[in-house]
C-alpha angles and dihedrals in degrees: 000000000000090000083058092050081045090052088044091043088050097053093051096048084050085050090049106050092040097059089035111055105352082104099055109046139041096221117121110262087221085063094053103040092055083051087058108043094040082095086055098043102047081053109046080038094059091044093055087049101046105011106201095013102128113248116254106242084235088065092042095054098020099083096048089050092054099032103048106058082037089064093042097054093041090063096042084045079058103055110024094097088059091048107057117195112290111246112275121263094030131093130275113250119236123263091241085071091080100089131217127230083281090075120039118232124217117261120246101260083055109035106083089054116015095173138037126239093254084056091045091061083050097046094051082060097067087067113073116202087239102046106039107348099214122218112173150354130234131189119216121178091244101031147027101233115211112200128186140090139307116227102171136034119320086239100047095050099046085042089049104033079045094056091047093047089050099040086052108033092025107204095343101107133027108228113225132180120205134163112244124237081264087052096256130139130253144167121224130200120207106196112226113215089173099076099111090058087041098102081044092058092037080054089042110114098244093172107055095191097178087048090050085040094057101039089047087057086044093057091038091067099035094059091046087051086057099035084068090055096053083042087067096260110133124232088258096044082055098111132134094264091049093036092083083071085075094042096096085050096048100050091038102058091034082057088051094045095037101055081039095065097034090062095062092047102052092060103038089056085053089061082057087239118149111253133170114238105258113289123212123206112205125204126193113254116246129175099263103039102029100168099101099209130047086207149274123280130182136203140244111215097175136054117271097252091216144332100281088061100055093037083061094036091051097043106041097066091064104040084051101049089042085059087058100041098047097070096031091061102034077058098046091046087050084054092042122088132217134249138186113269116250138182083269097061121105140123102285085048102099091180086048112029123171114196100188100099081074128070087195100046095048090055092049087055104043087049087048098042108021123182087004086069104073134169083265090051141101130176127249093206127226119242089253092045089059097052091056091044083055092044091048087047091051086046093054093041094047089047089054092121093228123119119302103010125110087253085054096047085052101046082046095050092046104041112014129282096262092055086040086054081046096063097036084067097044087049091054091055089048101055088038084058093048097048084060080064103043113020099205094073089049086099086050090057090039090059094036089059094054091045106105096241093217125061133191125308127238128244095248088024080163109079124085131231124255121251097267091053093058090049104054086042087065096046085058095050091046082054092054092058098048097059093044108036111061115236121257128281093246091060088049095052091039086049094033095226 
């Protein structure tokens, strides 16, 4: 078993770095990939030799000491040949400068000077005294920097700036405005030397509903598949007649996934930003992993216009799926049973679950079971319970406040993206701390360390949120922390759980 949850481990960690950091470096994925997963493997590798010895703290740590700055060094090593050294005396620009495929980088010929000095007069003209007062001009190989200063509204400025650049350059940069390391800021171009196949990419089919479509049935079955076997049913008694077992899971979790990815979709469609229709991604279901799918995920094929967009973009998905999950699971709890708590009980034991690593979740149960839930007793959880326990544990995973996840979307969004990369890597040091505590969640630390802690910035990355946004930014952080810290000593003895 633990070699199955070794292979799975391994193709999500190959998924992970590839749509990660394949873009940005040249170094093989391969490379990186065995980097991440040597922690894994010396693990997994001393348990297979001595079984219950306890690990030496020097073979705990060690690999994070030697992987992390590996992997670290391995993606700079790719890309420092793209990047030559900034002029001296100026600052260094920010990592998030190096775009992504959504915007287009400038190709080599053109890349040390992307416009001419007539252009550069012109250019100087797009910035008026009152709005940006513009000092001076620098030439990156990816990008045109614009420094001055900003002497009106974040918002006014890039809007303004935004409307001359175009009127002048048409589609040939994208105009992007960032903070420097000092706090200033400053605007961006990207040349686009992909103008000419622009009406090509706007034609290009972005939603593949046949593709979603087929994938959606796949899953479907899939997770029915897998919903039989959490029922009780065994791998040889799967057959049409017993499949309908599975039904209540399937839909269930397909409900919690679907309205979870939709929610993302619907707004970002309403920032007019290019986005794929949700994709699952089934799995068959086997014994020891039953879920038959590992999620949905969708695509952004178009920049994030400003902060606020991708503050609702990032948030909504998992208000929206924790509407749905809530229910389901508080439903699915009423409908579970319990059990006495054994050595075996622990938060990945659907038959034995113990909620109490989760201050949400004990509080969920105890609401659900009452008096039946004591302080000698675990849950066997019913199909549909487990389908909202799986759809609680996405929703704190996505709400990690790490890269590109959708916490780290939000933190970004409501503080910057350096103090948002800030917090991505405080949060991994945390989890990572926490799974010393409790080892289940070792494979989500493990994930989360790999993860790159900053994400993409925004065209106008300047501009603040209002004071709603940041409210309800805090109540889905506070909801974070419910579901993965467990609740005082003082609630479970008042609650006698």
């Amino acid at each position: 078993m633990e070699l199955l949850l070794l292979i799975l481990l391994g193709i999500i960690t190959y998924f992970i770095v590839q749509r990660s950091v394949a873009s940005i470096t040249r170094t093989p994925v391969w490379l990186l990939w065995l980097v991440m997963m040597t922690p894994a493997l010396v693990w997994s590798g001393w348990n297979q030799l001595y079984e219950d010895a306890p690990m030496p703290p020097a073979l705990v740590f060690g690999p994070f000491v030697i992987c992390l700055p590996l992997y670290w060094f391995l993606i700079q090593w790719g890309r420092r040949d793209s990047t030559p050294p900034a002029t001296q005396g100026t600052e260094t620009t920010p990592p998030a400068l190096t775009p992504k495929p959504t915007v287009p980088i400038a190709s080599e010929e053109s890349a040390l000077r992307p416009i001419s000095k007539q252009e550069e007069t012109d250019l100087r003209n797009c910035f008026p005294w009152g709005v940006y007062y513009l000092q001076n001009v620098e030439y990156r190989p990816q990008a045109v920097l614009c420094r001055g200063k900003l002497r009106t509204s974040p918002e006014a400025a890039y809007q303004t700036v935004r409307q001359n650049i175009e009127a002048e350059f048409g589609d040939r940069f994208f105009v992007i405005f960032q903070e420097s390391l000092n706090g200033t800021p400053f605007f961006a171009l990207v040349p686009n030397t992909q103008t000419q196949a622009k009406v090509g990419t706007e034609s290009e089919p972005v939603s593949r509903p046949i593709l979603a479509l087929g994938l959606l049935l796949t899953t479907l079955l899939t997770t029915t598949m897998g919903g039989a076997l959490i029922a009780g049913l065994t791998e040889k008694e799967l057959n049409p007649s017993t499949l309908v077992k599975g039904f209540p899971y399937a839909l269930a979790l397909i409900a919690i996934l679907s309205v979870y990815e939709l929610g993302h979709y619907w707004v970002a469609r309403l920032y007019k930003m290019r986005i794929t229709l949700p994709y699952f991604i089934p799995l068959p279901p086997m014994q020891f992993f039953p879920l038959g799918t590992i999620g949905a995920f969708i695509q952004m094929r178009s920049p994030v216009p400003h902060r606020k967009a991708l503050f609702d973009v990032g948030i909504t998905g998992p208000l929206a799926g924790l509407i749905v999950t809530l229910p389901i699971l508080i439903w699915g709890l009423i409908h579970s049973r319990v059990v006495p708590i054994s050595d075996a009980s622990g938060l990945l034991n659907f038959e034995s679950l113990n909620p109490r690593f989760s201050f949400l979740l004990t509080l969920l149960s105890k609401l659900a079971l009452g008096n039946e839930l004591t302080p000698t007793m675990a849950i066997n959880l019913h199909p549909v319970a487990v389908a909202g326990y799986v759809g609680l544990i996405a929703i704190a995973l996505k709400l990690m406040p790490v890269g590109q996840l959708d916490g780290g979307h939000i933190v970004h969004a409501m503080f910057g993206q350096r103090t948002g990369a800030t917090i991505g890597q405080i949060t991994r040091l945390l989890v990572l701390v926490l799974a010393l505590q409790e080892s289940d969640l070792l494979t989500l630390a493990i994930i989360l360390l790999f993860l790159p802690v900053a994400d993409e910035p925004a065209l106008n990355d300047v501009s603040e949120l209002d004071n709603w946004r940041d409210l309800v930014g805090f109540l889905a952080l506070l909801i974070l922390v419910s579901i993965i810290l467990p609740p005082p000593g003082t609630l479970t003895g008042l609650l006698n759980v």
